[in-house]
C-alpha positions in Angstrom: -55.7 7.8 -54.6 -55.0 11.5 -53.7 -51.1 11.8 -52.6 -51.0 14.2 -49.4 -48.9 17.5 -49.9 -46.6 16.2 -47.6 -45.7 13.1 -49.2 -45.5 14.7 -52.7 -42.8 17.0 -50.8 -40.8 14.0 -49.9 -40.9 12.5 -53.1 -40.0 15.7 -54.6 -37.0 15.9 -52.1 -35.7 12.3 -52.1 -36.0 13.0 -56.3 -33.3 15.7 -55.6 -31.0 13.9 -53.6 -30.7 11.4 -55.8 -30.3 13.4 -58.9 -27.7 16.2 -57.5 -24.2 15.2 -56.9 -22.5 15.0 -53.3 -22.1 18.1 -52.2 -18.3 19.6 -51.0 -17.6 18.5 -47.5 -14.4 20.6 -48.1 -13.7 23.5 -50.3 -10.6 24.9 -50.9 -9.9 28.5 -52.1 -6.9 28.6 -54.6 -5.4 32.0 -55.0 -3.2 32.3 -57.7 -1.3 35.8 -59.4 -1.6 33.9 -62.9 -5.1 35.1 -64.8 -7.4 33.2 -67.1 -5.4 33.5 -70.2 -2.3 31.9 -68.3 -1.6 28.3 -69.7 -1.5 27.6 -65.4 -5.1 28.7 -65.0 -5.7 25.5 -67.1 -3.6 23.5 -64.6 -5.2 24.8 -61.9 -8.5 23.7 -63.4 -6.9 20.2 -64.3 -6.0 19.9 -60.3 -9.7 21.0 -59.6 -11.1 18.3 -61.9 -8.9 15.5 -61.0 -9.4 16.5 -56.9 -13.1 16.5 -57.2 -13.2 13.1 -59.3 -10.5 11.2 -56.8 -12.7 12.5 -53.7 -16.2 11.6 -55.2 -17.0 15.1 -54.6 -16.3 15.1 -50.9 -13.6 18.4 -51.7 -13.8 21.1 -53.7 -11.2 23.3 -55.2 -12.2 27.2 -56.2 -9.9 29.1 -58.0 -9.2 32.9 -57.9 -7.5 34.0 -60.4 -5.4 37.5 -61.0 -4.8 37.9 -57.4 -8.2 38.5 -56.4 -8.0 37.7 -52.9 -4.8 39.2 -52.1 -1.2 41.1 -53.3 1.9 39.5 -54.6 3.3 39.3 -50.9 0.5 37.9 -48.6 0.8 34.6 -49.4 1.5 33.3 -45.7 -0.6 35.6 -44.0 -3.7 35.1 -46.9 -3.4 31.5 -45.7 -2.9 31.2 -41.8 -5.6 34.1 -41.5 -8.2 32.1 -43.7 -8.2 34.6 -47.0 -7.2 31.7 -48.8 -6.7 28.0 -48.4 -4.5 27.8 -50.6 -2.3 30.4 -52.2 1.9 30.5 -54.0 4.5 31.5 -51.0 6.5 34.7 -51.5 10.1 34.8 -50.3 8.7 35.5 -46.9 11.0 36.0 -44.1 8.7 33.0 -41.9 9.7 30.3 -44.7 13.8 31.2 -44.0 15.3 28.3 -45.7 12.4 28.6 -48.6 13.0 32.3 -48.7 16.1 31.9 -50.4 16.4 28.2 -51.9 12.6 28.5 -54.1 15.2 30.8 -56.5 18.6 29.9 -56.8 21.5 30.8 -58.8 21.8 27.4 -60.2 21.9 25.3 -64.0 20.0 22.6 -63.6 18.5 19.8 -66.2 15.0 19.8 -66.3 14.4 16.3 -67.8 13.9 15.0 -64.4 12.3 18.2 -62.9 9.0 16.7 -61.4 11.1 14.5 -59.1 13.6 17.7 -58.0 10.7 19.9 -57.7 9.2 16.8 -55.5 12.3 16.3 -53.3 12.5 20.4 -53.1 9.3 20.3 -51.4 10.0 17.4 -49.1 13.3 19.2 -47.9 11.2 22.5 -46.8 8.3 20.4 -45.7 8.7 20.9 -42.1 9.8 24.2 -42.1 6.5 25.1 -43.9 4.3 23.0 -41.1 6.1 24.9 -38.5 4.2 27.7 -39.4 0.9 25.8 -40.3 1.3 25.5 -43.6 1.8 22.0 -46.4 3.3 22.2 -49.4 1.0 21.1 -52.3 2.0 22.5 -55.8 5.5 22.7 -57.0 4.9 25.8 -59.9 7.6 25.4 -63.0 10.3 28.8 -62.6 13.2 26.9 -63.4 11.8 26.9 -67.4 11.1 30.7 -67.7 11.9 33.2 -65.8 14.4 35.9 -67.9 15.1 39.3 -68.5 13.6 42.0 -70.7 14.2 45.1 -72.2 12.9 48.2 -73.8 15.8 47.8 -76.3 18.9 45.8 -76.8 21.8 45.5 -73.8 25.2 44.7 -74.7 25.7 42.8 -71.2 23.3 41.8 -69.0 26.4 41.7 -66.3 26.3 45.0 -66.7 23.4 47.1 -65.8 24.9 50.4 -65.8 22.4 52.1 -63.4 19.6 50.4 -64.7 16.2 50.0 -62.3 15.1 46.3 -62.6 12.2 45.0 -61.7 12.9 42.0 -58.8 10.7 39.4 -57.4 12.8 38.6 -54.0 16.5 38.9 -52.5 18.2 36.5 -54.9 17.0 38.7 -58.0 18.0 42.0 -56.3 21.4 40.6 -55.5 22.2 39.5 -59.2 21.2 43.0 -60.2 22.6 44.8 -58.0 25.9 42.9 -58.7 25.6 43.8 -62.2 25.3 47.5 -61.7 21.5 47.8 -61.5 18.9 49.1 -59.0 16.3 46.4 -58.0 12.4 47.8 -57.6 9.9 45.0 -56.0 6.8 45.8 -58.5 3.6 43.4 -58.0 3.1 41.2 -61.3 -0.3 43.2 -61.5 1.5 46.5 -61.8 4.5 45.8 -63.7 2.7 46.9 -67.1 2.1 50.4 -65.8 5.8 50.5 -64.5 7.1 49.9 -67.5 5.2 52.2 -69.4 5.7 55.0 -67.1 9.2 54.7 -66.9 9.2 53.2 -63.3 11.7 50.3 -64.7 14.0 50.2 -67.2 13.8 46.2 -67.1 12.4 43.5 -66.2 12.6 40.3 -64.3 9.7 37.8 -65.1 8.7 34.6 -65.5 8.0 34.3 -69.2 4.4 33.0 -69.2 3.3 35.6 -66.3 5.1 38.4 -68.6 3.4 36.9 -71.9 -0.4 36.9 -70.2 0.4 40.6 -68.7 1.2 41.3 -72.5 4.2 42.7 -71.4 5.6 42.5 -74.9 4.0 45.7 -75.9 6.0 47.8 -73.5 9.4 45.6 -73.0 10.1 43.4 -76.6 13.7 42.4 -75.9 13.8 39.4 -74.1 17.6 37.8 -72.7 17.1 34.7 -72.1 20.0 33.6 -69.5 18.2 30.4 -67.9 20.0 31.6 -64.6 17.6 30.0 -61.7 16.4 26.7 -60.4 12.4 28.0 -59.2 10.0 26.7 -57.3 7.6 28.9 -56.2 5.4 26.6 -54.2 1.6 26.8 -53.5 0.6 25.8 -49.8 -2.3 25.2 -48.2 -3.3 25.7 -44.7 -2.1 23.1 -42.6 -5.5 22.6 -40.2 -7.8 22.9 -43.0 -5.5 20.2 -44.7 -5.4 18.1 -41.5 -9.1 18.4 -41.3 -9.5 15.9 -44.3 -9.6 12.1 -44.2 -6.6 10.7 -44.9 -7.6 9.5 -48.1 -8.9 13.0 -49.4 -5.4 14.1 -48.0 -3.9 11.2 -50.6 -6.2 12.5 -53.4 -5.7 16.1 -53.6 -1.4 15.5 -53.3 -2.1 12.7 -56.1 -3.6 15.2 -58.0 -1.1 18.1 -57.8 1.5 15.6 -58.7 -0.6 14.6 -61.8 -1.3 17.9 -62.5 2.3 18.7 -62.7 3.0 16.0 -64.8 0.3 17.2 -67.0 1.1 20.6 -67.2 4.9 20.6 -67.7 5.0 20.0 -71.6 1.8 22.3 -72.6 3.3 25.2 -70.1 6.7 24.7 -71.9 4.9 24.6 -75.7 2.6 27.7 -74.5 6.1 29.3 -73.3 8.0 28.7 -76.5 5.1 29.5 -78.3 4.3 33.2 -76.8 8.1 34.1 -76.8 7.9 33.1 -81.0 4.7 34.8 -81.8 6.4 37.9 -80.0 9.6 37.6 -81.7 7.8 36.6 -85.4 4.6 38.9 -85.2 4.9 41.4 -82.4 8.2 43.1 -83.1 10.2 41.5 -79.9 13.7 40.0 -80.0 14.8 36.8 -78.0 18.9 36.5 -76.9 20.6 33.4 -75.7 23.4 34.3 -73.8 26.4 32.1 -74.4 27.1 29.5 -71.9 30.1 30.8 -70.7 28.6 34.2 -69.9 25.8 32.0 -68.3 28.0 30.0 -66.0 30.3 33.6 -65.5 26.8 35.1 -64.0 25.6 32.3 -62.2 28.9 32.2 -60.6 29.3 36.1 -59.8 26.3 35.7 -57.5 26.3 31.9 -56.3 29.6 31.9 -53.8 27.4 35.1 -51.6 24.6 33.4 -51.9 25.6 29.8 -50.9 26.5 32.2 -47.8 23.0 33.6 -47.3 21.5 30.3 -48.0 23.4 28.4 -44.9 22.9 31.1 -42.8 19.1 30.7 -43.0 18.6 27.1 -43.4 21.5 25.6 -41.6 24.6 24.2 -43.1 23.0 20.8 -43.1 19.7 21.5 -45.0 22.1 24.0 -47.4 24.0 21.0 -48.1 21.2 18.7 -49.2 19.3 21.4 -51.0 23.0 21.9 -52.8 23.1 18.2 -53.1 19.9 17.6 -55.3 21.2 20.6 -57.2 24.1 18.8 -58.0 22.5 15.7 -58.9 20.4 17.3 -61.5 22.8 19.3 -63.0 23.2 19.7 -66.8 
């Protein structure tokens, strides 16, 4: 029996459909500043794996790395205008209360850091969805982010005229206080800066500094452990409305477990990078005393507290001082 083109082309198409997977009802573009060689890429990755197996396929996560789609500062306006669907928050003046809570001049304990960095996000959650936006992904700061030099300081209180590289108003008011000049250079740049002589320090997480191979131009590292950070990825608030409820559950289920996952291998890949550096590449690593650590927190923290209830409101300050307090070293 002769089978007609036409049922040979069904066959043939029904064959397909069976053997391809489901394909995406939903993708979601992550934009991140961290690139490929970052031990977050591999989280990012983790998050894209575990959404796509809890959704059956249904959602999709991309991932641009490097800060493909957009600079160091577009976060909110990347997502609301559609760049991204998902993308870290700067200390943008729309997110007030996150602006100047996602850093802050804090010592916390970081045993139980995947339920602060949860109940962080839950306390800026409707601040965020005021301007369509959900946080997702609490990213670890709190671990890393120090100082660095092109060659020893005697007092990191005490800049002396120094140009510092700064990420957002917290960081320029602790160097400022010390005597230094903040500079907002984009993580992307900071290399160049350095080498020109644009900076004479830095202010960094120390896995974004390590990937950047920052090492090279800035070896001495102070590490002061100054900060409680949460620089938090958000997605678009109607493209995250516009899934089921239970893709909704799946891809929150998977940043939590993604967190979970990531938080000892980013803090091995950390301690590992800042000893290969120190061992092999000719750098030098510091510890402040905790005296002088608890003297610099406190130079900045009374102004701050200021700045902090004047943009969230005393009662949000309070509770965002409150879980401070209860996971404090």
């Amino acid at each position: 029996m002769r089978t007609s083109l036409k049922a040979l082309i069904a066959t043939t198409a029904l064959g397909l459909t069976v053997a391809m997977p489901a394909m995406a009802e939903t993708t979601i573009r992550l934009s991140t500043y961290v690139n490929e060689s970052d031990i977050r890429y591999d989280g990012f990755v983790h998050f894209a794996e575990l959404v796509a197996e809890k959704t059956g396929g249904s959602v999709e996560v991309q991932i641009f790395p490097s800060a493909t789609l957009h600079g160091w500062s577009e976060g909110v306006d990347a997502v609301q205008g559609g760049v991204s669907d998902m993308s870290w928050m700067p200390a943008d003046e729309r997110l007030p209360c996150y602006r100047v809570t996602s850093l802050y001049p804090v010592a916390v304990d970081l045993e139980g850091q995947i339920e602060m960095d949860a109940a962080y996000a839950d306390l800026v959650r409707d601040e965020a969805a005021a301007i369509n936006l959900v946080p997702v992904f609490n990213s670890n700061y709190s671990y890393d982010q120090e100082w660095w030099f092109e060659e020893a300081i005697d007092d990191l209180g005490n800049l002396a005229g120094k140009q510092v590289r700064s990420i957002g108003p917290l960081v320029s008011l602790m160097i400022e206080t010390w005597g230094g000049a903040p500079v907002f250079v984009a993580p992307k740049e900071v290399f160049q800066s350095a080498e020109r002589g644009v900076v004479d320090g830095i202010n960094m997480g120390v896995a974004t500094y390590s990937s950047w191979k920052l090492w090279d131009v800035m070896p001495y590292m102070v590490k002061a452990s100054l900060f409680y950070g949460n620089i938090q990825y958000m997605m678009n608030k109607e493209k995250f409305d516009g899934m089921t409820a239970d893709e909704q559950a799946a891809v929150m289920a998977a940043a939590k477990e993604t967190e979970e996952w990531l938080k000892p291998r980013y803090e091995d890949w950390v301690d590992q990078r800042v000893g290969n550096a120190v061992m092999k590449g000719g750098g030098a690593a510091v510890a402040i005393p905790e005296d002088k650590r608890m003297a610099l927190i406190e130079s900045v923290q009374g102004k701050w507290d200021e700045t902090v209830d004047a943009a969230c409101g005393p009662e949000l300050a309070g509770k965002i001082r409150d879980l401070f307090a209860q996971h404090a070293p």
